[in-house]
N, C-alpha and C positions, 0 to 999 in steps of 0.2 A: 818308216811307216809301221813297220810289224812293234818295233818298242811302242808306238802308242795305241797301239790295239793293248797288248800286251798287258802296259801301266792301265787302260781302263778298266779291263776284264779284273786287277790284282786289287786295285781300288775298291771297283764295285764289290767284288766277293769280301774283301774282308769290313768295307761298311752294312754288309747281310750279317755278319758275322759279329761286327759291332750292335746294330737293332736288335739281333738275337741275345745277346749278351744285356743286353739293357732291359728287353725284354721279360730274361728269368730276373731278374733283379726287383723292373717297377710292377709287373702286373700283377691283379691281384689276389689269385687262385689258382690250384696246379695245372688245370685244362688249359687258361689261356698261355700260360707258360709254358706247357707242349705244345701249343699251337707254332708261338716264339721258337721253340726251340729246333720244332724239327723242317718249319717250312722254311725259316729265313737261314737259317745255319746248313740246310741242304742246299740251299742255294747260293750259299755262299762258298761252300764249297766245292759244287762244282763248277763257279766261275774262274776258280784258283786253277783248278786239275784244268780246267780249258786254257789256262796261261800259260800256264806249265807247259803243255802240249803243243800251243806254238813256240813257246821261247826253243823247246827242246825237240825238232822235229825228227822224230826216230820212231822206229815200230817199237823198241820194246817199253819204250814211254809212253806210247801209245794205249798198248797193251796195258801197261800198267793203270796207267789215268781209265782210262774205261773201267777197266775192273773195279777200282775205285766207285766211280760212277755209280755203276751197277748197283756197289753195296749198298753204300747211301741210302738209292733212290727204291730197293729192298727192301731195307731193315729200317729206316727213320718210319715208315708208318707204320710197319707189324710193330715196334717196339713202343710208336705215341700211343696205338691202340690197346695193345698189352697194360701197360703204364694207367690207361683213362679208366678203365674196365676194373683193374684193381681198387686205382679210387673211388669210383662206385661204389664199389662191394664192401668198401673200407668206411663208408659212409664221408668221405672228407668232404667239409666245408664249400660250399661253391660260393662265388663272389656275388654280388649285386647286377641283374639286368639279363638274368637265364629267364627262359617265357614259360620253357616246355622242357620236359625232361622225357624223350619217346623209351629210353630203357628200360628206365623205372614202370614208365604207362607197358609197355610187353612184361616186364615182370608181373605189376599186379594182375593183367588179363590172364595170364597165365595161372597165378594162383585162384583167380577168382569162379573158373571154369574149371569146377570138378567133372564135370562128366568129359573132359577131353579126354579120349585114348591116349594110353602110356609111350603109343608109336608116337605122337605128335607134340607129348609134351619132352620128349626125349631130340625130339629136331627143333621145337621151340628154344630147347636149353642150348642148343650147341649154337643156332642163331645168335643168342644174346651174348 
């Protein structure tokens, strides 16, 4: 029984991992392909570290796979948001079927609101 837990969990994580992979490839502007990148490839991997974890039932695999875990589920969003924020600022191209851009709208309120105090447009900036 545990091999077919096992092969499902190794399956499904690397068909996340495939979607992900197809994903940066067909879509078609860098947001949706962070989106691709970090939600299905996180989750493809940690259905792998979950396989692992049964196949190999020991603490310091354990340990290990968790740590793992952790980083992942960490750094995959501070880094899509790091990433998204840049291209913003970089001006790049966005694809077809964005409605709202709320960034951009706090940016221009920001600039457009001279009499804000320097306190608030100094917590405005670290917000955006």
């Amino acid at each position: 029984m545990m091999e077919w837990i096992v092969s499902i969990l190794l399956i499904s994580g690397s068909l996340f991992m495939l979607v992900a992979a197809i994903g940066v490839v067909k879509l078609s502007d860098v947001y949706m392909r962070m989106h691709a990148i970090t939600k299905a490839a996180s989750l493809g991997a940690i259905l792998m570290l979950a396989a692992v974890l049964l196949w190999y039932p020991q603490w310091i695999v354990a340990i290990e796979a968790l740590m793992v875990v952790l980083f992942v589920i960490l750094t995959a969003p501070i880094g899509a948001h790091m990433l998204a924020r840049v291209a913003h600022r970089m001006k790049v191209p966005i694809g077809e079927g964005y409605i709202m851009d709320e960034l951009q709208d706090a940016i221009d309120r920001k600039e457009m609101d001279p009499d804000m105090p320097e306190e608030e447009k100094s917590i405005d900036a670290e917000k955006l």
